[in-house]
Kinemage of the C-alpha trace (Angstrom):
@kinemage 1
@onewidth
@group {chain A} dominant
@subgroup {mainchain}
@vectorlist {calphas} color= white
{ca unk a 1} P -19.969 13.183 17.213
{ca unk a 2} L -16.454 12.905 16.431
{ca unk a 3} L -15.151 9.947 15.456
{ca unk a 4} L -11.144 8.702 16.506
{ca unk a 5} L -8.889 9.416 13.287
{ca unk a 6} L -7.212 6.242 11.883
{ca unk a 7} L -3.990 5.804 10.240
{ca unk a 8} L -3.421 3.719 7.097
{ca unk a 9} L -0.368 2.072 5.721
{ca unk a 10} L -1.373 1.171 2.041
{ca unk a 11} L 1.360 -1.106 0.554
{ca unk a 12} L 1.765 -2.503 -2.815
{ca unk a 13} L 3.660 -4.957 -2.424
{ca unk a 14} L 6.767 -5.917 -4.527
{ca unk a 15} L 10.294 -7.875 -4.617
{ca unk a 16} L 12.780 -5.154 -6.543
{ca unk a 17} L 10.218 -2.123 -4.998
{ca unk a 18} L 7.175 -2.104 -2.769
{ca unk a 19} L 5.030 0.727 -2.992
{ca unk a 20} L 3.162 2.348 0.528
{ca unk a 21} L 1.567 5.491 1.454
{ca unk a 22} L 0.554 6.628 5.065
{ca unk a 23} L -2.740 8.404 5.232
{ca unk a 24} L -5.258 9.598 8.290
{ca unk a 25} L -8.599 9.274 7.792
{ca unk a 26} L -11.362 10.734 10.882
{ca unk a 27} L -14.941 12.291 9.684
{ca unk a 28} L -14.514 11.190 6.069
{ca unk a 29} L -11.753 13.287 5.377
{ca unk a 30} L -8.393 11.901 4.374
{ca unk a 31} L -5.251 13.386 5.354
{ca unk a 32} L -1.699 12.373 3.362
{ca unk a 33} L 1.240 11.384 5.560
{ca unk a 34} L 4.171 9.738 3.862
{ca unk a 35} L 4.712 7.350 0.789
{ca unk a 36} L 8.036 6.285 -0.439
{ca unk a 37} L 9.059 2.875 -2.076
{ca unk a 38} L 11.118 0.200 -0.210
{ca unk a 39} L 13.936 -1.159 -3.066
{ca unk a 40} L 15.972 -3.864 -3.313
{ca unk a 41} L 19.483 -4.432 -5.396
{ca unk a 42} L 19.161 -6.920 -7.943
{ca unk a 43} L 22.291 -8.437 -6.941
{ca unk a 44} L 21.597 -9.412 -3.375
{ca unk a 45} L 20.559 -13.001 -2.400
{ca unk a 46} L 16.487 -13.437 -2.415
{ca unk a 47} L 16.521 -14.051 1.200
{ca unk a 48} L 18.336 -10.789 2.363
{ca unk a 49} L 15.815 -8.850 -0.297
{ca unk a 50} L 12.943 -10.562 1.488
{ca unk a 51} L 14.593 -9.756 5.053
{ca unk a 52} L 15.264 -5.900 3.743
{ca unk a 53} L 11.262 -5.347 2.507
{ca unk a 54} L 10.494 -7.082 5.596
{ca unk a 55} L 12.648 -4.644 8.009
{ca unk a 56} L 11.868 -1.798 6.404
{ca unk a 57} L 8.168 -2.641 6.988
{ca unk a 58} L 8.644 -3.266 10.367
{ca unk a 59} L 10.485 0.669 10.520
{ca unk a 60} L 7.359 2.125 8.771
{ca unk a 61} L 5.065 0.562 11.698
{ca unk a 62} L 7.368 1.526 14.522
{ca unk a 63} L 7.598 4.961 13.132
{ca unk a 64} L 4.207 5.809 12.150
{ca unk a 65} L 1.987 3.126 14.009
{ca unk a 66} L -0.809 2.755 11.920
{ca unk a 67} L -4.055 1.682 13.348
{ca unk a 68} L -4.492 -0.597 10.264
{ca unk a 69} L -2.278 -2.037 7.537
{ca unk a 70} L -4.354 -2.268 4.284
{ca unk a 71} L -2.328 -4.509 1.554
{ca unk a 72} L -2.845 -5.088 -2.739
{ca unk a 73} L -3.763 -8.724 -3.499
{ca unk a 74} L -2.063 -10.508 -6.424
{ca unk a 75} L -3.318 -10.696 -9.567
{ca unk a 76} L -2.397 -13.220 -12.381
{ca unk a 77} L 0.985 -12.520 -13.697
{ca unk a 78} L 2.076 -13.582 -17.087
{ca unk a 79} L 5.916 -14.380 -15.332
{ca unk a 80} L 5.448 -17.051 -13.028
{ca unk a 81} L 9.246 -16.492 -11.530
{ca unk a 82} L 8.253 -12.721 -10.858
{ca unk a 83} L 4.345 -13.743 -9.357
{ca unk a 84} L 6.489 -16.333 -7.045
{ca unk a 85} L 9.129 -13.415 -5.993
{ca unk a 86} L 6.237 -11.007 -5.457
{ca unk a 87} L 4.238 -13.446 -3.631
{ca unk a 88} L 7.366 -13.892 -1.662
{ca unk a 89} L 7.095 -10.585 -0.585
{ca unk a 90} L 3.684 -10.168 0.223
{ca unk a 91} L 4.002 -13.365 2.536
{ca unk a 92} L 7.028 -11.983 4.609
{ca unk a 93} L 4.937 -8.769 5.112
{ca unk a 94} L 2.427 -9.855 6.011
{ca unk a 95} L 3.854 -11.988 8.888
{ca unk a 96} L 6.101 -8.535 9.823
{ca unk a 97} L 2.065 -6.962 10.373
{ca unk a 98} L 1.203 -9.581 11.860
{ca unk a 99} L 3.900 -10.005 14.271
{ca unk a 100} L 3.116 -6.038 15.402
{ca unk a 101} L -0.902 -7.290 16.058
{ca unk a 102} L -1.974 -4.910 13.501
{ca unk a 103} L -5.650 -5.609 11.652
{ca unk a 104} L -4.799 -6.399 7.921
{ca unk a 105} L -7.211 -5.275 4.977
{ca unk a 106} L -6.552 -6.957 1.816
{ca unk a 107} L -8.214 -5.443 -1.787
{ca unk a 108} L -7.829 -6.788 -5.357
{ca unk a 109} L -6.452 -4.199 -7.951
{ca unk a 110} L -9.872 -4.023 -9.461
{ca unk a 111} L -11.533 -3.190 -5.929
{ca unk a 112} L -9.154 -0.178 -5.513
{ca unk a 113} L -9.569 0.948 -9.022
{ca unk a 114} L -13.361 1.096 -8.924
{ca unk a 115} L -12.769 2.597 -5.248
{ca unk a 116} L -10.573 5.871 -6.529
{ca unk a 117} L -11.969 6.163 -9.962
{ca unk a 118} L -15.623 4.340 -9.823
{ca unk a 119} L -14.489 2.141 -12.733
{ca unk a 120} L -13.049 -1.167 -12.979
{ca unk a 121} L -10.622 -0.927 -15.846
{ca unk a 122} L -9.122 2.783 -14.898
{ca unk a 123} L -5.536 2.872 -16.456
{ca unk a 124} L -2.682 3.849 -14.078
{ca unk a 125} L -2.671 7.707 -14.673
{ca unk a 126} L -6.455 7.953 -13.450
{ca unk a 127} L -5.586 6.494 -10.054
{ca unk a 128} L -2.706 8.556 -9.582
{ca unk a 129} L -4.825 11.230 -10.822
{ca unk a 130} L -7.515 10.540 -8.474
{ca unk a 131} L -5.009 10.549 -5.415
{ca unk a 132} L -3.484 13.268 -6.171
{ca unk a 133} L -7.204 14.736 -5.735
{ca unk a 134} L -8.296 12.705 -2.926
{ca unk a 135} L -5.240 13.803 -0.930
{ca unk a 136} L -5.434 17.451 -1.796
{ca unk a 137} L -1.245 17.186 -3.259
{ca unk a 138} L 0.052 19.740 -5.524
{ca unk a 139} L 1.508 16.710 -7.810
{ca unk a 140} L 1.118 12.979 -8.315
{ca unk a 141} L 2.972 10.953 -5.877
{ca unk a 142} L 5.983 9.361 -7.233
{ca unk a 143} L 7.021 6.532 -8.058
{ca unk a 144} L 4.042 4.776 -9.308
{ca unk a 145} L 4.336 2.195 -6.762
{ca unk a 146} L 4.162 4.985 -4.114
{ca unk a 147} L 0.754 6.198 -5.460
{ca unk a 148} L -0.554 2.321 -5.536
{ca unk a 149} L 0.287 2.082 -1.950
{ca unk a 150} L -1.695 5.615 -1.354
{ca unk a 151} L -3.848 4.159 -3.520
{ca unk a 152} L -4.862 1.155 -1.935
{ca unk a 153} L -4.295 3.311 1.485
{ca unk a 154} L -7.520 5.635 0.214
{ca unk a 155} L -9.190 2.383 -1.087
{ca unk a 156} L -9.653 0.883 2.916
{ca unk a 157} L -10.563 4.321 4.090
{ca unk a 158} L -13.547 4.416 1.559
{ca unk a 159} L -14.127 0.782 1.798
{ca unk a 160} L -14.235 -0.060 5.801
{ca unk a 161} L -16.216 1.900 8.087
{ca unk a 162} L -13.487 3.494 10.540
């Protein structure tokens, strides 16, 4: 029996850059997309950043229309002004999914890291690594924020039963 493919849009999220990959996943095989990073100038006001990352997502939905958005969770951050800016971020896009009725997934770093790599405390080069690999891709995905959103994109395909 075949079972309906689903489309992921991974995101890492982020204030200056958020990381995403699109992948398809249907019979336990994953299929890459697109991954890119959404930036913002250091220069504009916080609110226009947070309306930018927050328009962009909404383009990457409209454009793609994944079946399910899948989205890092925070970790403790040793700059409280950046964890409140990134938290920022993560808030307004995850009311942009929302607002498009898409099913949200949320995993901690350490979940996706022991998803990809079967170990907790993999270092950054193993993950991109292991999706280059997963994905089948002649090189790793760049930027590195690119390859966490693939990353956590591979991460809900392995994790949830689609």
């Amino acid at each position: 029996m075949s079972v309906q493919p689903t489309k992921i849009l991974g995101i890492d999220p982020g204030f200056a850059r958020c990381g995403y990959g699109i992948i398809e996943t249907s019979n336990d095989s994953l299929t890459y997309i697109h991954h890119g990073v959404i930036e913002t100038p250091a220069g504009m006001a916080d609110e226009k950043r947070l309306l930018s990352v927050a328009n962009e997502i909404a383009k990457l939905i409209t454009t793609h229309s994944p079946n399910v958005v899948s989205i890092e969770e925070l970790f403790f951050f040793k700059n409280a002004k950046t964890a409140m800016k990134v938290a920022q971020a993560r808030g307004v896009i995850l009311a942009t999914i929302a607002r498009h009725k898409i099913p949200i997934t949320s995993f901690t770093p350490l979940q996706i890291k022991q998803a990809l790599t079967g170990y907790g405390r993999a270092d950054k080069n193993q993950i991109q690594e292991m999706v280059m690999a997963a994905l089948r891709l002649g090189e790793i995905p760049k930027p590195d924020d690119a390859a966490d959103g693939l990353a956590c994109a591979i991460c809900d395909a392995r994790m949830s039963q689609y």
